[in-house]
C-alpha positions as CSV (number, residue, x, y, z in Angstrom):
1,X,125.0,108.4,112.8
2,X,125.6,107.4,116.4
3,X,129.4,106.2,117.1
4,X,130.5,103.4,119.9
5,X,133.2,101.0,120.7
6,X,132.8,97.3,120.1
7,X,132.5,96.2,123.9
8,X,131.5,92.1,123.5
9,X,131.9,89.9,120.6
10,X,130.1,86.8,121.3
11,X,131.4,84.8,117.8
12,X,129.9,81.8,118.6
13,X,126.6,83.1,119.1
14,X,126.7,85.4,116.2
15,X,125.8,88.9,118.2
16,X,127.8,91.3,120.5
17,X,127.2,94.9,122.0
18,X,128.2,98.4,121.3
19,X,129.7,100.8,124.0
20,X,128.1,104.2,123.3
21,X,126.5,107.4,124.4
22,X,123.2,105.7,125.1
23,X,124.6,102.6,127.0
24,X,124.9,99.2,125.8
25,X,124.1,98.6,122.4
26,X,123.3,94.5,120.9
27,X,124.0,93.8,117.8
28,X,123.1,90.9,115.3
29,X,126.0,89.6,113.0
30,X,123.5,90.3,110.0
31,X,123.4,94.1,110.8
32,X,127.2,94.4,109.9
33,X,127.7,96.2,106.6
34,X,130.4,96.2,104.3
35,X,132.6,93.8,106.6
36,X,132.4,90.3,107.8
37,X,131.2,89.6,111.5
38,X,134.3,87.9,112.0
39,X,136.5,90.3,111.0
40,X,135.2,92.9,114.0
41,X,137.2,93.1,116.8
42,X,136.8,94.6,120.3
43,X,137.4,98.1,120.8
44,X,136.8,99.1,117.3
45,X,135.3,102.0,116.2
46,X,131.8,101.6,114.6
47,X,129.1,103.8,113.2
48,X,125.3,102.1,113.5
49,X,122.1,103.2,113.5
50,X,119.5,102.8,116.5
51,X,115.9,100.4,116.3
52,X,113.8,99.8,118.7
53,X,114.3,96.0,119.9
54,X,110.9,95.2,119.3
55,X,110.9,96.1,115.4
56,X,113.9,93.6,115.4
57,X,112.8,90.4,117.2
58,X,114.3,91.0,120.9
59,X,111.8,91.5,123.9
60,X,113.7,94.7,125.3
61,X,116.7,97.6,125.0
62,X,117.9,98.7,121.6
63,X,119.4,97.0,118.8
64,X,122.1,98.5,116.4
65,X,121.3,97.6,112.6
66,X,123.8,99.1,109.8
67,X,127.1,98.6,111.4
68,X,129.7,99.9,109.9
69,X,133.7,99.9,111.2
70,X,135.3,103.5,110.6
């Protein structure tokens, strides 16, 4: 599993972005596992898996689903 740094945390919005190897990475608050949205913080260490933006709903980039804080 890919591993990144929490860069954004956009709380009100529900969604935020991963630093990692492959650039920017969004994230939806329902792609979190095992935690609460609201308990992330930035510069955490996560673990995610990649998807295509288009199998999630978004027009472009990629999208992290299964994030998990290590």
């Amino acid at each position: 599993m890919p591993q990144g740094t929490i860069k954004t945390l956009v709380a009100d919005r529900g969604f935020g972005f991963i630093a990692a190897a492959e650039g920017d990475v969004f994230f939806h608050h329902q792609a979190v596992t095992e935690h609460k949205f609201d308990e992330l913080w930035i510069g955490q260490t996560v673990t995610y898996e990649l998807a295509a933006a288009e199998q999630r709903g978004h027009d472009k980039g990629l999208c992290a689903i299964s994030v998990t804080p290590t």
